[in-house]
C-alpha positions, 0 to 999 in steps of 0.5 A: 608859247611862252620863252619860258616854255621849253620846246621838245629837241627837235621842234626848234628846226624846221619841218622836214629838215635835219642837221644832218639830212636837209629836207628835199624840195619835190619837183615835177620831175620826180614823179615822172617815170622816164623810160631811158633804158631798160631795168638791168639786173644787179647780176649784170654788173657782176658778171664775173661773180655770175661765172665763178657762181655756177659749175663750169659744166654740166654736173655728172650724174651719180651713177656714172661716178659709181661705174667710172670709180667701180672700174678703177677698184677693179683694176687695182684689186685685178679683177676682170672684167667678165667677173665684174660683169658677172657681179653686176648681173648676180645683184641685179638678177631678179629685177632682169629675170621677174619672176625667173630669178627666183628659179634660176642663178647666173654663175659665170660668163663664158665666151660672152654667153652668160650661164644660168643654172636652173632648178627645175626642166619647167624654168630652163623653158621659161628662160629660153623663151625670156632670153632674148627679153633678158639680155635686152635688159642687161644691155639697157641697165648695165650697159654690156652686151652678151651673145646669149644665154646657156642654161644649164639644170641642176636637178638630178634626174630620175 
C-alpha cells in the first residue's frame, strides 16, 4: 500500500490489540485445567440472602388456616362449638353419609351423639348399620369425634 492510500480505523494497530484492551499472550498455563478446590456455588458467598430468600418455617397448609380463622368467627359472633360441629357435618353430609344422605339430614348434636332424621324405616336400618363407618368419617374429615349416631324417622306411620 501506498502513503496515499488510506488505511481503514483500525488497521493501523496491531492484530489482537486495542487502545483500550491490550491483547493477552497464551501461555501453557491456560490450558491447564487445574483442580484446586471444588466449584462453589454463587449462593454460597451469600449465604445471608439464601436465608432471607426462604420462608423460616414450613408454610401452613390452607385448611388449617380456615379452621384456625373459623374458630375465631365463632368465638366472636358467640357460636358454639356443637352448632359449628353441626354446621360442618350439615355441609359435608353427603359425601360421609353416600347414598344415605340423600334420605336422611343431620339436625343437632346432643350430648355428643349426632342426630339424624330419616324419611323412611328402610333408611333409619341402612344408617344403623353405617353408623359406625360415619363417625369414622366424621373424625377422620373434620377432626371431632362423636359417641354415636341417634336416628330418628320422620314419616307418619299408618
Amino acid at each position: 500500500m501506498s502513503g496515499d492510500e488510506q488505511k481503514p480505523p483500525g488497521e493501523d494497530r496491531k492484530e489482537g490489540t486495542s487502545e483500550k484492551y491490550p491483547a493477552k499472550k497464551a501461555s501453557e498455563s491456560d490450558y491447564q485445567v487445574t483442580r484446586k478446590s471444588p466449584v462453589k456455588s454463587v449462593w454460597n458467598n451469600w449465604k445471608e440472602m439464601d436465608s432471607r430468600a426462604l420462608p423460616s418455617r414450613a408454610p401452613e397448609p390452607v385448611a388449617a388456616l380456615q379452621e384456625s380463622f373459623r374458630k375465631r368467627l365463632e368465638h366472636v359472633l358467640g357460636i358454639s362449638e356443637p352448632e359449628s360441629q353441626l354446621h360442618s357435618i350439615q355441609r359435608e353430609w353427603s359425601a360421609l353419609a353416600g347414598l344415605l344422605g340423600n334420605h336422611s339430614e343431620p339436625i343437632e348434636i346432643k350430648d355428643g351423639r349426632l342426630v339424624v332424621v330419616v324419611r323412611q324405616s328402610v333408611y333409619a336400618q341402612e344408617l344403623q348399620l353405617h353408623s359406625r363407618s360415619i363417625l369414622k368419617a366424621i373424625e377422620k374429615t373434620l377432626g371431632f369425634r362423636l359417641q354415636g349416631i341417634q336416628i330418628r324417622s320422620s314419616g307418619f306411620r299408618k
